[in-house]
C-alpha positions in Angstrom: 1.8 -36.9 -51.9 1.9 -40.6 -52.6 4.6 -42.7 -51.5 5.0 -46.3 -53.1 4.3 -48.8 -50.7 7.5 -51.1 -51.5 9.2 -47.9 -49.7 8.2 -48.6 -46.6 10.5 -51.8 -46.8 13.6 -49.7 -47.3 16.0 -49.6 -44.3 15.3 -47.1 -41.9 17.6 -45.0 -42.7 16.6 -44.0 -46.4 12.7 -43.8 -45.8 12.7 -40.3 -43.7 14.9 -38.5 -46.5 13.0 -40.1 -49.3 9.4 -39.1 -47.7 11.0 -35.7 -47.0 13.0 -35.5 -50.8 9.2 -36.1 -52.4 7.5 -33.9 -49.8 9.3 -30.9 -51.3 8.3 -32.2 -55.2 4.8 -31.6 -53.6 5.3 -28.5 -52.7 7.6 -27.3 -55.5 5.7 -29.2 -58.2 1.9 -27.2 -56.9 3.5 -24.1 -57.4 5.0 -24.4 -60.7 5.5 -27.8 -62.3 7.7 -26.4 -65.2 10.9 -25.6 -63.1 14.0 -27.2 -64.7 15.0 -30.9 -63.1 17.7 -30.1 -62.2 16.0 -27.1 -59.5 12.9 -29.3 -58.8 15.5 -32.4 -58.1 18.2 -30.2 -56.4 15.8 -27.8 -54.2 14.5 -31.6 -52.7 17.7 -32.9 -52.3 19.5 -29.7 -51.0 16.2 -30.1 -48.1 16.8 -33.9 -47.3 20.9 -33.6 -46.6 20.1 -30.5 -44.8 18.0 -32.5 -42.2 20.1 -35.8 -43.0 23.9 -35.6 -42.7 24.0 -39.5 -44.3 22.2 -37.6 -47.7 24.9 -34.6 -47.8 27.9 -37.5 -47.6 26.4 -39.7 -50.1 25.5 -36.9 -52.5 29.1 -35.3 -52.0 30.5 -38.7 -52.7 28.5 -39.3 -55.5 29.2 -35.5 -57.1 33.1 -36.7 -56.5 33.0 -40.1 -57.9 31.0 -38.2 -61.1 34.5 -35.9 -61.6 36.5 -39.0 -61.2 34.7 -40.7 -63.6 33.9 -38.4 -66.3 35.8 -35.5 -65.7 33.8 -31.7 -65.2 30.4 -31.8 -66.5 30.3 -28.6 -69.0 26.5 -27.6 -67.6 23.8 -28.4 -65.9 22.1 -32.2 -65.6 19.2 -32.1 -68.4 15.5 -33.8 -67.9 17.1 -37.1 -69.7 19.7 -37.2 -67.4 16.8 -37.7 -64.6 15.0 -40.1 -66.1 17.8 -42.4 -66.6 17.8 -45.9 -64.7 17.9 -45.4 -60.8 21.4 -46.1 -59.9 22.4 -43.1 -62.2 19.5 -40.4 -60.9 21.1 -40.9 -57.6 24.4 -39.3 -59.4 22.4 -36.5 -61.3 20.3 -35.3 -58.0 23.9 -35.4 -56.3 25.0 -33.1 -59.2 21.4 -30.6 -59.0 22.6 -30.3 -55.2 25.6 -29.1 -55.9 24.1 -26.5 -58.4 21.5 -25.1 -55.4 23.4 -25.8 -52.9 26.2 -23.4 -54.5 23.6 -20.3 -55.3 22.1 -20.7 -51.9 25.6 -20.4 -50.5 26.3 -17.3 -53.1 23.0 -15.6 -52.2 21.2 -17.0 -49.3 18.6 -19.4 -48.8 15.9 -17.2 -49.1 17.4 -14.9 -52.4 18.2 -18.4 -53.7 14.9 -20.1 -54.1 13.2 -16.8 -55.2 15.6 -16.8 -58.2 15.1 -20.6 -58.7 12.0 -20.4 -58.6 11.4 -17.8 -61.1 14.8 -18.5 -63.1 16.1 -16.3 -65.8 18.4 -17.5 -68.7 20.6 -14.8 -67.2 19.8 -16.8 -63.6 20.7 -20.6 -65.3 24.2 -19.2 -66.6 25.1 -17.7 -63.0 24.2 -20.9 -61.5 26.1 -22.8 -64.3 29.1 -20.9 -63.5 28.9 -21.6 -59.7 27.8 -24.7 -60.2 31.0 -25.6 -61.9 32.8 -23.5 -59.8 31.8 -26.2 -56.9 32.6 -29.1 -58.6 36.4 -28.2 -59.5 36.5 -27.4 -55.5 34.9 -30.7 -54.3 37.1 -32.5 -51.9 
């Protein structure tokens, strides 16, 4: 895993989520670097706000201030949606942990990320479905 050096100069408080958000690309891209973004992006930010409270309130506000913005998405964020300028990846991995956060809630962690990790057309509609479920019921 490489982490760029400017990093290091980030406040305190965003350097242990980001090492830990790119420690689970390494582990999620050496198993199977074709996963969708959106799982690959979600999976590492569903980790970091689990051991960071400060990521899970600024995704959940992020996911919000997406509905307010421009209303229910109508699926899942694509590849170009993650390669967009920083400020608006921040919104899209926001959005992926909504998506795994909701099918680990529906099915367990562990049920979960063996269905994401060898997901099914059938699979992406389920979590497209629960997914949007979530976001009508954000808060």
């Amino acid at each position: 895993m490489v982490v760029n050096p400017a990093a290091l100069d980030y406040p305190d408080a965003e350097v242990g989520p980001l090492v830990l958000h790119e420690a689970v690309h390494a582990v999620t891209n050496a198993c199977a670097p074709s996963y969708p973004s959106w799982v690959v992006e979600g999976l590492a930010e569903s980790v970091a706000s689990g051991a960071y409270p400060s990521v899970a309130k600024d995704d959940d506000q992020a996911a919000r201030d997406y509905r307010a913005a421009h209303g229910m998405p109508e699926r899942l964020p694509d590849a170009a949606e993650f390669a967009a300028d920083p400020d608006s990846q921040r919104t899209f991995y926001a959005l992926a942990r909504v998506a795994v956060n909701e099918a680990i809630a529906r099915l367990g962690e562990g049920a979960a990320v063996r269905m994401l990790v060898s997901l099914e057309a059938a699979d992406e509609a389920r979590v497209t479905t629960w997914y949007l479920d979530a976001m009508r019921a954000l808060k």
